[in-house]
C-alpha positions as CSV (number, residue, x, y, z in Angstrom):
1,X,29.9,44.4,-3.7
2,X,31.7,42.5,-1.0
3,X,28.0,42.0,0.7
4,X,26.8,40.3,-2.1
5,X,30.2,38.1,-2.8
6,X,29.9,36.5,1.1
7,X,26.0,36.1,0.7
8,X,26.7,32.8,-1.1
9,X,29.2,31.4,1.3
10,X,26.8,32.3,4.2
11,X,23.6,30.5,2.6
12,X,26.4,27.3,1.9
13,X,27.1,27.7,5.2
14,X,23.7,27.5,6.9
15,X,22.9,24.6,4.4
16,X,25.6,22.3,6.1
17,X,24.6,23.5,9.1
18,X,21.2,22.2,8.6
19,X,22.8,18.9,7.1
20,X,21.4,15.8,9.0
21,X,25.0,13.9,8.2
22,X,26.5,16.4,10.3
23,X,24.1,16.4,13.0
24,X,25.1,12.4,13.3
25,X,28.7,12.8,12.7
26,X,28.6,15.3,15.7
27,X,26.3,13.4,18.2
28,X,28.9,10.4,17.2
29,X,31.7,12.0,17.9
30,X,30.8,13.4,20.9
31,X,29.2,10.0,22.2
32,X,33.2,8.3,21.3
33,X,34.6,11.2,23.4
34,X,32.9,10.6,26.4
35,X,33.1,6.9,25.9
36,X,37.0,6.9,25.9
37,X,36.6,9.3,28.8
38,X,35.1,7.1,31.3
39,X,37.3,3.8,29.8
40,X,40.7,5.3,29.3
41,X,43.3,3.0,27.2
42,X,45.7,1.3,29.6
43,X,49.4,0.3,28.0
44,X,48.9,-2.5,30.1
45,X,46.2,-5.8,28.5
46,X,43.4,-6.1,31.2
47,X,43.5,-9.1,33.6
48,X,42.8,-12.2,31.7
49,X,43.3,-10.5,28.2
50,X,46.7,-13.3,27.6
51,X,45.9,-16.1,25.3
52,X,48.5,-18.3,25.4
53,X,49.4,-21.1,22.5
54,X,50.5,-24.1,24.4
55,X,52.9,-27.2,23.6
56,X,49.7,-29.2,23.6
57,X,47.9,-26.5,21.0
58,X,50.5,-27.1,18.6
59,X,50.4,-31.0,19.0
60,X,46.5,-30.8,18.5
61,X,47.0,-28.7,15.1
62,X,50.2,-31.2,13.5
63,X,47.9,-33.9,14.4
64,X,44.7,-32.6,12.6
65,X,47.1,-31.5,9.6
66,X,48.8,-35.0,9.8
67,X,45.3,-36.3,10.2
68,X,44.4,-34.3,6.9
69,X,47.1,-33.8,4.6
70,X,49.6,-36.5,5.9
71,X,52.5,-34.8,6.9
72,X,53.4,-31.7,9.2
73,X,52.0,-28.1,7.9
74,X,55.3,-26.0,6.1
75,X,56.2,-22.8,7.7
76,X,53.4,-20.5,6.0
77,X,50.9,-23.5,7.2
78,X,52.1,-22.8,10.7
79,X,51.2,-19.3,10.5
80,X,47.8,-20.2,9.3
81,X,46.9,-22.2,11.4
82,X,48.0,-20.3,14.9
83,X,46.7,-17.4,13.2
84,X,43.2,-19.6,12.8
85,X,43.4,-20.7,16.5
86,X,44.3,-17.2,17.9
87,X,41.1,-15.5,15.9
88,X,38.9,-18.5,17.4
89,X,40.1,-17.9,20.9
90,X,39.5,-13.9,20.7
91,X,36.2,-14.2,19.0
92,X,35.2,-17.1,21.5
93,X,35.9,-14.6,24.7
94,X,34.5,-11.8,23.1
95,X,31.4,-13.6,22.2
96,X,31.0,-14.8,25.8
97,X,32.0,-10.9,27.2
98,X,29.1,-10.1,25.5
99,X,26.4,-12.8,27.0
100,X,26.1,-14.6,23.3
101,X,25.8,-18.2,25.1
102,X,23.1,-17.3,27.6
103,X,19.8,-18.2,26.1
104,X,21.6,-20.3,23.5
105,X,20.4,-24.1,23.2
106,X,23.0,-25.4,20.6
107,X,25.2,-24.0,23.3
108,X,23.8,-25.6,26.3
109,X,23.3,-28.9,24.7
110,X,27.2,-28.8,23.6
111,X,28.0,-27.9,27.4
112,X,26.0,-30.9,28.3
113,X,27.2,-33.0,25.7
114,X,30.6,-31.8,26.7
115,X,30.1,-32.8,30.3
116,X,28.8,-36.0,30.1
117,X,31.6,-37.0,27.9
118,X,33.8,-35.9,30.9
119,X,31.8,-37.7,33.0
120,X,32.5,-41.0,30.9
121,X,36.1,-40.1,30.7
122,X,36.8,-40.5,34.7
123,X,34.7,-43.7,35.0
124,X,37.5,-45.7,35.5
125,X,36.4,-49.3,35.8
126,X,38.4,-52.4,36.9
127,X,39.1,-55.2,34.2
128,X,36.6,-58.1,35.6
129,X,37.5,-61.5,36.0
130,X,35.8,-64.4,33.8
131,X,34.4,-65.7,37.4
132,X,32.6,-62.2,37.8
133,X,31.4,-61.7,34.4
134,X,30.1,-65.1,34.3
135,X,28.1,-64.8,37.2
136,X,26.7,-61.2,36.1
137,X,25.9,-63.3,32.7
138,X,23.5,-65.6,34.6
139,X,21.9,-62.4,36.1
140,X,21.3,-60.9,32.7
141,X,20.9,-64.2,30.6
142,X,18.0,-63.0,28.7
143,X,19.3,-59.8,27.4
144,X,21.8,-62.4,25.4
145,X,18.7,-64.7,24.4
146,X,19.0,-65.8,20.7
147,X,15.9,-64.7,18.9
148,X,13.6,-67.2,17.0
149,X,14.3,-67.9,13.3
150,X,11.7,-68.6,10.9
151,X,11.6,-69.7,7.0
152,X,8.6,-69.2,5.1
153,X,6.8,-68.4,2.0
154,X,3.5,-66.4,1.2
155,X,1.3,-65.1,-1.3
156,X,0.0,-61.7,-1.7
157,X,-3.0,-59.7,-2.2
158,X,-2.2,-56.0,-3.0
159,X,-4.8,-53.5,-1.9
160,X,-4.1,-51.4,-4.3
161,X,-5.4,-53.7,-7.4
162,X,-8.7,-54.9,-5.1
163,X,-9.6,-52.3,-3.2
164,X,-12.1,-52.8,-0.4
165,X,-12.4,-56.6,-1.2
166,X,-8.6,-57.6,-0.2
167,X,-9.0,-59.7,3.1
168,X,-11.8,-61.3,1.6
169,X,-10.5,-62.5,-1.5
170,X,-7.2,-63.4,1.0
171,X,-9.8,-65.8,3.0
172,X,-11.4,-67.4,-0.3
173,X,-7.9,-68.4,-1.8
174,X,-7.2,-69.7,1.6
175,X,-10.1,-72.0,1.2
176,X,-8.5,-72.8,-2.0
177,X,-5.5,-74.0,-1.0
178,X,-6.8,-76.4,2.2
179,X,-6.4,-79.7,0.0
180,X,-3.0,-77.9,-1.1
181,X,0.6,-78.4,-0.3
182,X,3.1,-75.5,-0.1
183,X,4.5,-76.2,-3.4
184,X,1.5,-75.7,-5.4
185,X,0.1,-72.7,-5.8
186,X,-1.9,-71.6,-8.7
187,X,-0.2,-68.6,-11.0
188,X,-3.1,-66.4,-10.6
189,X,-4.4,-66.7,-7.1
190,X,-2.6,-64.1,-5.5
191,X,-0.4,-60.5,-6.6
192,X,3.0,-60.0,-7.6
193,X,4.9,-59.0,-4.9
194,X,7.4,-55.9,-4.7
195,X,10.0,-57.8,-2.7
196,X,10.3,-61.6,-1.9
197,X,7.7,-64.2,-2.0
198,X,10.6,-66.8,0.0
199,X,12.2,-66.2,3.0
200,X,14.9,-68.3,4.8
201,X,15.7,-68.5,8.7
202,X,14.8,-64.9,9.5
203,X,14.6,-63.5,12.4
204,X,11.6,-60.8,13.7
205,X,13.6,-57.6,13.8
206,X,14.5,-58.8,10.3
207,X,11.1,-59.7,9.5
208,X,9.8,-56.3,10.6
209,X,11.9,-54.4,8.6
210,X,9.9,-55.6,5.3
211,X,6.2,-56.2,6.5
212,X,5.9,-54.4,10.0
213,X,6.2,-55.5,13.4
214,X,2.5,-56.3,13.6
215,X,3.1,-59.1,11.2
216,X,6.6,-60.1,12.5
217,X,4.5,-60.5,15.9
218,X,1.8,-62.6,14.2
219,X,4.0,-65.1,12.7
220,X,5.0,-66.3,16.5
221,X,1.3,-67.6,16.8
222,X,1.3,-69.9,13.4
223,X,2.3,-73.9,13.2
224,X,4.6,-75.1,10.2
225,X,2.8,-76.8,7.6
226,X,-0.2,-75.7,6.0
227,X,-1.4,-72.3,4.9
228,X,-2.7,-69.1,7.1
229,X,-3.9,-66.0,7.3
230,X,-5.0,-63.8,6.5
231,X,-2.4,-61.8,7.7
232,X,-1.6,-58.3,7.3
233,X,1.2,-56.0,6.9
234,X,2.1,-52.7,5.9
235,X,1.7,-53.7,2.2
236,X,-1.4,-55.3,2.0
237,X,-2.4,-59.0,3.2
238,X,-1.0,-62.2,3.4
239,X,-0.9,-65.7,3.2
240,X,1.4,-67.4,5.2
241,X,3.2,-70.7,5.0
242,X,5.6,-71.7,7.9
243,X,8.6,-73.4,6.2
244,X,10.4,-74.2,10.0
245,X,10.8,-72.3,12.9
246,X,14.0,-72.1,14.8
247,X,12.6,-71.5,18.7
248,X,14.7,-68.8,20.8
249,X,17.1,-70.1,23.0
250,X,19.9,-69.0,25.8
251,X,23.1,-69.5,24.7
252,X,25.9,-70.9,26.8
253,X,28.0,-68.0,28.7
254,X,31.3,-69.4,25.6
255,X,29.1,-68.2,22.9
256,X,28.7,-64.8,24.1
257,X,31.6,-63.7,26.2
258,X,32.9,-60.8,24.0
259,X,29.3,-59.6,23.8
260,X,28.8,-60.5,28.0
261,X,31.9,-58.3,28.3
262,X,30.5,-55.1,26.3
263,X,27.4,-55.2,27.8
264,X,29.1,-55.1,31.0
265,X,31.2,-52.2,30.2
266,X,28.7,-50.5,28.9
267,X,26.5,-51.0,32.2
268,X,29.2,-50.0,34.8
269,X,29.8,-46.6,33.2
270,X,26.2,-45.8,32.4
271,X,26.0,-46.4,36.4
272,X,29.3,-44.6,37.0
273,X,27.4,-41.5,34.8
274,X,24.4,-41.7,37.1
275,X,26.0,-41.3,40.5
276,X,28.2,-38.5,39.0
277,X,24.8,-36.7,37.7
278,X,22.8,-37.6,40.9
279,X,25.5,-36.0,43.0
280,X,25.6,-32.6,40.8
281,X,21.6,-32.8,40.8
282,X,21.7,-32.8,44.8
283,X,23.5,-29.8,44.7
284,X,20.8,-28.1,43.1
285,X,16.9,-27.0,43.6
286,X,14.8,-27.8,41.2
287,X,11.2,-26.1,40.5
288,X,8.5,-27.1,38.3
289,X,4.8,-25.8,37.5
290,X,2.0,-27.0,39.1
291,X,0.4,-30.1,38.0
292,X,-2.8,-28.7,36.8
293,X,-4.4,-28.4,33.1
294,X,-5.0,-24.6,33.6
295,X,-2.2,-22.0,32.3
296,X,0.9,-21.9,34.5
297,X,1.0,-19.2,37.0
298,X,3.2,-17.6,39.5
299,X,3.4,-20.4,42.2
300,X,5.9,-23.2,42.3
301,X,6.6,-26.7,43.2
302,X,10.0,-27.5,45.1
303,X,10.8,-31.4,43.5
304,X,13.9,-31.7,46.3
305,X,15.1,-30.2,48.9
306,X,17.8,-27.4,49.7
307,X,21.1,-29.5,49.5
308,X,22.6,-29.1,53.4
């Protein structure tokens, strides 16, 4: 009787024995035992474990808040935000403990971004003189040239309505219009237009924007007064009738200091940035593939020499 009552219990038995669950609860456990065996817990943090929240931490944060919200963050805001900052900082080491910003281009490019901000940060440059930015003006006069200006009118010939045919028709109502002035123009010689059909003391950038540089470009080569063309844009073609042209000039060194000034600015850091980078590049060997068309192999070219 008492064989038969422990038969059950042994065949439950072997059952969980056989149990996959606690064949990986086991191997677990025993892979966390000898885990913690060869990395004992310390009482004591490991060296560089301390994150510290500094005077200029909390500044940064009642700034942003202020920045935000304006006024300072109320006690439980506090919280939240250190809180915020000391999660960042712990995720932020652990994720480079573990090698997450090798290999990572968002991170590189945010290094590099980082650094060349730095490098712009420590240019510091001297206030010049009028005398000196005058004289770098006269070296740099047409980088401040005034572009030409044109006003015109023109008549268009849509693609789109004549198909194959377009430039010539363009030509023929060109022929029409020799005996014509710019002020008469018969209703149904050309297209309706999408934008314009008058323009007024434009300049080529602006030009571009509406019919393409190719046509801002050709307009340089036409004489006020009489119709032209055909010429074409990114719409179509065009008849063109030159209203005025204002030529391109250099204007005096008055008209342009605050600009003269930028532009130097702007130049002397750029130059400051390129030492800084030419003297961290010489530091460094840098190796490229051959220059050949066939697939790369395992040779290498040396672009600069072993920094002494």
């Amino acid at each position: 009787m008492e064989r038969s009552l422990d038969r059950p219990q042994t065949t439950r038995l072997r059952g969980w024995i056989r149990e996959p669950l606690l064949h990986f609860l086991l191997i677990g456990a025993a892979f966390f035992g000898l885990y913690r065996w060869l990395n004992p817990l310390t009482t004591q943090p490991a060296s560089g474990s301390r994150i510290e929240v500094t005077e200029d931490d909390v500044r940064q944060m009642d700034d942003y808040w202020m920045g935000q919200w304006h006024r300072h963050p109320s006690a439980d805001e506090w919280r939240s935000l250190i809180d915020h900052k000391i999660r960042e900082d712990i995720l932020y080491r652990e994720a480079i403990a573990m090698g997450l910003d090798q290999g990572d281009t968002i991170v590189r490019r945010r290094m590099a971004q980082k650094m060349d901000f730095l490098m712009e940060d420590v240019a510091a440059l001297h206030n010049p003189g009028r005398e000196e930015l005058k004289a770098w003006f006269e070296k740099n006069t047409e980088r401040f040239a005034f572009p030409p200006r044109f006003t015109f009118h023109h008549l268009y010939f849509s693609p789109d309505k004549r198909g194959p045919t377009t430039r010539q028709d363009a030509t023929r109502a060109l022929g029409k219009l020799a005996s014509q002035d710019g002020g008469h123009v018969p209703a149904d010689l050309a297209d309706p237009f999408i934008f314009q059909s008058d323009y007024g003391d434009r300049t080529p950038e602006q030009i571009a924007g509406v019919f393409g540089g190719d046509f801002a470009r050709a307009l340089s080569g036409l004489k006020a007064g009489s119709w032209q063309g055909p010429i074409e844009s990114g719409l179509g073609w065009h008849l063109v009738w030159i209203e005025s042209v204002t030529p391109s000039r250099i204007p005096a060194y008055e008209e342009v200091e605050a600009d003269v000034k930028t532009q130097w600015v702007s130049d002397q850091r750029a130059e400051v940035k390129r030492r800084a980078f030419e003297t961290m590049k010489s530091h460094y060997v840098i190796v490229m593939p051959p220059a050949q068309t066939s697939p790369p192999t395992s040779q290498s070219v040396t672009l600069s020499q072993t920094p002494p």
